[in-house]
C-alpha positions, 0 to 999 in steps of 0.5 A: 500500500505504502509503494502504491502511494508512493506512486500515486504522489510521485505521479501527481507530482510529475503530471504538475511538471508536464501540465506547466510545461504544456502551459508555456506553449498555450498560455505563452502570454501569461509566461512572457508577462512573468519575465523579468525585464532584464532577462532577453530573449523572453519568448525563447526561454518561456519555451525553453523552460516548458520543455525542461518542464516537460522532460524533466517531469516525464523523466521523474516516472522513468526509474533509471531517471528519477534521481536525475529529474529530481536534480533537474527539477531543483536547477528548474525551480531556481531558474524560473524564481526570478519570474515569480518573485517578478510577478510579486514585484509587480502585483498591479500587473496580475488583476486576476491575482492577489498579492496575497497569493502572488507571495504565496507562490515563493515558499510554495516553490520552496516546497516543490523544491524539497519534493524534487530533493527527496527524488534524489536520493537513491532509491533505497534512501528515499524515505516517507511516502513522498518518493 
């Protein structure tokens, strides 16, 4: 039960992963709106990080993979902060957003970032149910 579980989650969070890289290709305005403006190239790395996202959360179910993706996923995460610390810096641009959750959103990457750690390890290693 405790395996299937972890599955389950393992699974969920991957889905998050390749349902947010999809995202970069149909919501492509939302993402270029994120961009921090010192960044160049802004449509090219929305695209770029949508396909790592998509890649990296596939690669998370391949078993010969998963601690690679995990270590990926962590590079990710730490690459697009910018943008959502941008979308916090600049609340009155997201009207359809509070504050509120647009703050949320960092520790939230925190976390995600913790998720993606416990992938890391070696599979014997890996301990609760979040593996």
């Amino acid at each position: 039960m405790k395996n299937k579980l972890s599955l389950i989650i393992k699974v969920i969070f991957s889905l998050l992963f390749i349902a947010g890289g999809i995202a970069h290709f149909t919501k492509t305005d939302f993402y270029l709106s994120m961009m921090p403006s010192y960044l160049p190239y802004h449509l090219e790395l929305v695209y770029i990080s949508g396909v790592f996202e998509i890649l990296l959360g596939a690669l998370l179910l391949v078993p010969k993979y998963t601690r690679f993706a995990g270590f990926g996923i962590i590079v990710l995460l730490l690459a697009v902060f910018p943008a959502n610390l941008n979308m916090y810096l600049h609340a009155e641009s997201y009207s359809n957003m509070s504050e509120t959750s647009l703050l949320i959103r960092l520790p939230i990457q925190l976390l995600l970032i913790y998720w993606a750690y416990k992938y890391t390890k070696p599979k014997g290693e890996q301990s609760g149910i979040i593996r």
